[in-house]
N, C-alpha and C positions, 0 to 999 in steps of 0.2 A: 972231104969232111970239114964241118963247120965246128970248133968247140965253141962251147956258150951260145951258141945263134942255131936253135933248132926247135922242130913242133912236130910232136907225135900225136895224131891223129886218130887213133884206135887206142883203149886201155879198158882194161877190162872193170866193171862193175859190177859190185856184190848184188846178191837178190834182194829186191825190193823187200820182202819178207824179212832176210834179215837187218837190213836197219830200221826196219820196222818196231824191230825187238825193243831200241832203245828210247822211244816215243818217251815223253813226260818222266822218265827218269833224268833223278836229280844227278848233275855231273858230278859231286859231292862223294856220291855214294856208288856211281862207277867208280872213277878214281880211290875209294877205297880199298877196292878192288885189282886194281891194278898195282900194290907196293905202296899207295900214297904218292906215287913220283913223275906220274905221266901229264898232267894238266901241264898247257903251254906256260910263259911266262907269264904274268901278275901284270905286267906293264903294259899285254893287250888285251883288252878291258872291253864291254860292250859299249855301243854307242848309241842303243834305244834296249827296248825290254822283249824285243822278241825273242824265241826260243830258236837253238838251231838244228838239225837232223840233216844229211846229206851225205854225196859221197862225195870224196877231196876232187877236185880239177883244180890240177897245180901250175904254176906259172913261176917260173925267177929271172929277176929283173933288175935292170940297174938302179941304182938309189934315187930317187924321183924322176924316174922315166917310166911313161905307162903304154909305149908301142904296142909289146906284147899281149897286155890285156885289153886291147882294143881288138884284136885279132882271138884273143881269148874269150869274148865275150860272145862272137858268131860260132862258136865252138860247142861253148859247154851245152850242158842237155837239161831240161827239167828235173831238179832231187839234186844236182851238183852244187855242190861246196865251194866259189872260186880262193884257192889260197893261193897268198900273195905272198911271196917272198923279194919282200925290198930291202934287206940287207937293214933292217931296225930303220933308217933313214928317217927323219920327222921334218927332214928341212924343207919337204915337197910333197906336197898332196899328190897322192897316187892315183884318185879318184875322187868327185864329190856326188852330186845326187843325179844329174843326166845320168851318166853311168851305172849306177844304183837300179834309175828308172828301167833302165833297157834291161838291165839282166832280170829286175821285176818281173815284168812284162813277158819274158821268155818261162819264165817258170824255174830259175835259178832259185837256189834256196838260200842262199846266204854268201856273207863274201868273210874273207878273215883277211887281214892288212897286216905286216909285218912291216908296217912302213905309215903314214902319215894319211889323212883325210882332210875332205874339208866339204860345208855344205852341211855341219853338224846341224844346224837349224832343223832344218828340213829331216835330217835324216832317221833325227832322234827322236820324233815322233810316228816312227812306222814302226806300227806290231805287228805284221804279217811278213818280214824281212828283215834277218837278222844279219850286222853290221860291224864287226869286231875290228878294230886298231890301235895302233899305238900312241896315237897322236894326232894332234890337229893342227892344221894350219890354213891360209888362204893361198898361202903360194902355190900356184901350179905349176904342172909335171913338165916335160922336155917329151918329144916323141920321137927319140933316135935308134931306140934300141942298142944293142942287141939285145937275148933273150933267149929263154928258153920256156915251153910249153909240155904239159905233161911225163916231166921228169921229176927224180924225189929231191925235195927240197928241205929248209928247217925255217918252222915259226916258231917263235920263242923259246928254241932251243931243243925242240922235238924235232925229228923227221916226219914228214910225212909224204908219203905215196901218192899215186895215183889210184884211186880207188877205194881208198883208207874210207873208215866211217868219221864224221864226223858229229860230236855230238857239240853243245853249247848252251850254259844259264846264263844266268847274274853271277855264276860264282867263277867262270870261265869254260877255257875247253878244252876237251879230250881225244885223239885221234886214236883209232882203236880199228886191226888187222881186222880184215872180216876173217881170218880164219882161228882167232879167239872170241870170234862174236856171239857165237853161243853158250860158251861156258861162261864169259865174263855177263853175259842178261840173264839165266840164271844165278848166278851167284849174285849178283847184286839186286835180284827180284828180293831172295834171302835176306842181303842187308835193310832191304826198304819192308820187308813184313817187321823185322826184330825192332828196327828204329820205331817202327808206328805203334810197338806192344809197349816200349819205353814212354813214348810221347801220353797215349793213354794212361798210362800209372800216375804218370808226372801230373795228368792235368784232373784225372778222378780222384787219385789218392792221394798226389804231392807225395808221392814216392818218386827215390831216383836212386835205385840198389846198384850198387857197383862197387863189391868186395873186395876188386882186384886193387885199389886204390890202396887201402891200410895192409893188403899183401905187398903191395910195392915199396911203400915206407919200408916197410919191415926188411924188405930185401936189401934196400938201401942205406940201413943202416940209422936210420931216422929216431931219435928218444922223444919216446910218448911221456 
């Protein structure tokens, strides 16, 4: 038995149908959905404007060593998410755009960096590959490993699985069980019809009703 130095090969992935579910929904408005509390942390941040959808292929690593995801990379499959768990590190580029390129090219969907980039030039203008991190730099990585592949890990402070959904905007992202994945894409289909009746009022009538507002004063004790 090897701890920390290990790659699992088989993990199961939800139906393409359902992550399909969460296509062009705003992470905004899943996340509402889930308590308000599930979006990663704030500090990893998009690094161009593509949108992201996939399933987690997770990797954890030591703090600017990227062995594993080089090995991670002939792995994952088309529709897979690579998360990267660098232990927050920004001292060390994890990856910059060769990298990027390959897993392109293979039909990866996106990569998510708990750890540092570099190669933003280049990167920041791809809209068909979405690129999330913590940070940038030019120093590159160490390739000593060890490491681990397809085991659960945490980006910015969530868990996530092997096979999790992954969603991702401009506002950040959400990792989300496929087996609440259908009650959380309807319920938040609901949040995005209500929000678009509001947006309508707002911009035909310059209305923006929301009663519960001087209900809440009132609870609070607030002198009108």
């Amino acid at each position: 038995m090897s701890i920390g130095n290990k790659i699992v090969y088989e993990i199961n992935r939800p139906d393409k149908k359902l992550v399909e579910l969460f296509r062009e929904m705003p992470v905004a408005n899943i996340d509402d959905n889930m308590g308000r509390i599930a979006a990663v942390d704030a500090a990893i941040r998009p690094m161009n404007r593509s949108p992201l959808l996939g399933t987690a292929f997770t990797i954890r690593m030591p703090q600017g060593d990227n062995l594993m995801f080089h090995k991670a990379m002939d792995m994952a499959l088309p529709g897979d998410v690579i998360m990267i768990d660098a232990g927050g590190s920004v001292d060390r580029a994890i990856f910059g755009e060769l990298m990027v390129s390959y897993c392109r090219v293979r039909g990866i969907a996106g990569i998510v960096c708990d750890g540092a980039i570099r190669d933003l030039d280049g990167i920041s203008t791809l809209t068909d590959f979405a690129v999330y991190a913590k940070g940038v730099t030019p120093n590159g990585p160490y390739k000593n490993g060890p490491g681990e592949i397809n085991v659960p890990i945490v980006i910015g402070g969530k868990t996530v699985k092997p096979g999790d959904i992954i969603v991702g905007d401009g506002d950040g992202i959400v990792i989300i069980d496929p087996v609440d994945a259908e009650a959380l894409a309807a319920a938040t289909c609901k949040t995005m019809e209500k929000e678009a009746k509001i947006m309508e009022n707002i911009i035909h009538k310059g209305e923006y009703i929301r009663p519960w507002v001087d209900e809440k004063l009132k609870e609070i004790g607030c002198d009108f």
